[in-house]
C-alpha positions as CSV (number, residue, x, y, z in Angstrom):
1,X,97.8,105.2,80.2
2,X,99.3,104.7,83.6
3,X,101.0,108.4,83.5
4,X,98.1,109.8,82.3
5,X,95.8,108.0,85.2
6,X,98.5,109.7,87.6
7,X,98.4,113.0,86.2
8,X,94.4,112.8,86.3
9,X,94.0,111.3,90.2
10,X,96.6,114.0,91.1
11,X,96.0,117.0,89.3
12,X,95.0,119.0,92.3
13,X,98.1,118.6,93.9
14,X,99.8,119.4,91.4
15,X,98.0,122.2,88.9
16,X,95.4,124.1,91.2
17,X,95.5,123.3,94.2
18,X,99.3,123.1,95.6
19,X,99.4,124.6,98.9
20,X,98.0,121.3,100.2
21,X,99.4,120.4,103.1
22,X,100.0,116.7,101.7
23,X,102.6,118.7,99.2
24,X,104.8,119.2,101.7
25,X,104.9,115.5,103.9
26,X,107.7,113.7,103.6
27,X,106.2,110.7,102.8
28,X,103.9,111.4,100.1
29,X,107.2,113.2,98.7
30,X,108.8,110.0,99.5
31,X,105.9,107.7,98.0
32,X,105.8,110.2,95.1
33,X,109.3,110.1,94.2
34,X,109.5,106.0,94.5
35,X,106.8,106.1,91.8
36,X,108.2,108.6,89.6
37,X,111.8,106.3,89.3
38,X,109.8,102.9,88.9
39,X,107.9,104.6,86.0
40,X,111.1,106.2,84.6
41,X,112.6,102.7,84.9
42,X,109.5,101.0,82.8
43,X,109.8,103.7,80.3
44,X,113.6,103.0,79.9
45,X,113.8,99.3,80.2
46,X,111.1,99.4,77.1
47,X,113.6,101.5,75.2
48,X,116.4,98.8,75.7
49,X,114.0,95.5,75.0
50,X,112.4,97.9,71.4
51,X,116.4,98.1,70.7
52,X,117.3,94.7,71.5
53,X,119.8,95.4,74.2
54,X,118.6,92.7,76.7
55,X,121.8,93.3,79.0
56,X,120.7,96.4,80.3
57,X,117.0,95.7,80.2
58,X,117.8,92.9,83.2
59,X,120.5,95.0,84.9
60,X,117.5,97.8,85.1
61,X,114.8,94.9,86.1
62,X,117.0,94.5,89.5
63,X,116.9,98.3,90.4
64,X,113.5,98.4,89.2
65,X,112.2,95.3,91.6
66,X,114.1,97.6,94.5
67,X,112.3,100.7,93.2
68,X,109.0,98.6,93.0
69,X,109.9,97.5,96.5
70,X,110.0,100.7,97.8
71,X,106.7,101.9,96.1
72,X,104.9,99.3,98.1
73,X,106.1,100.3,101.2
74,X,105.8,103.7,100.9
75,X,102.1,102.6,99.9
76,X,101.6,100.6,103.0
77,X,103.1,103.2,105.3
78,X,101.0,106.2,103.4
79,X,98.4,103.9,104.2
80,X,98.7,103.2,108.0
81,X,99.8,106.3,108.5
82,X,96.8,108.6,107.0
């Protein structure tokens, strides 16, 4: 649902309409790219708890709490920025 929601709210960026100036800003590629790793992360860390390997499902959960980290920020600083 989550990917899905992003895929929606962004589609003009990234179907029709990509000469968009925002396309090209180094921090919404900065933002964008935080978000994409912390939803690859949740994706794979659900992998390793569905298989039982709960080892690397908390060694992920620290690079993912950084990643998650840096999604905020990005946020805040997209936001005081714009």
């Amino acid at each position: 649902m989550l990917l899905f929601l992003s895929l929606f709210a962004f589609s003009d960026n990234l179907i029709y309409d990509v000469k968009q100036e925002s396309n090209s800003d180094p921090k919404f590629i900065i933002h964008g790219l935080f978000f994409l790793a912390w939803f690859v992360l949740l994706v794979i860390q659900t992998g390793y708890i569905r298989k039982g390997n709960y080892k690397a499902h908390r060694k992920l959960g620290i690079t993912g709490m950084l990643v998650g980290l840096g999604v905020v920020l990005s946020t805040f600083y997209v936001f005081v920025a714009v």
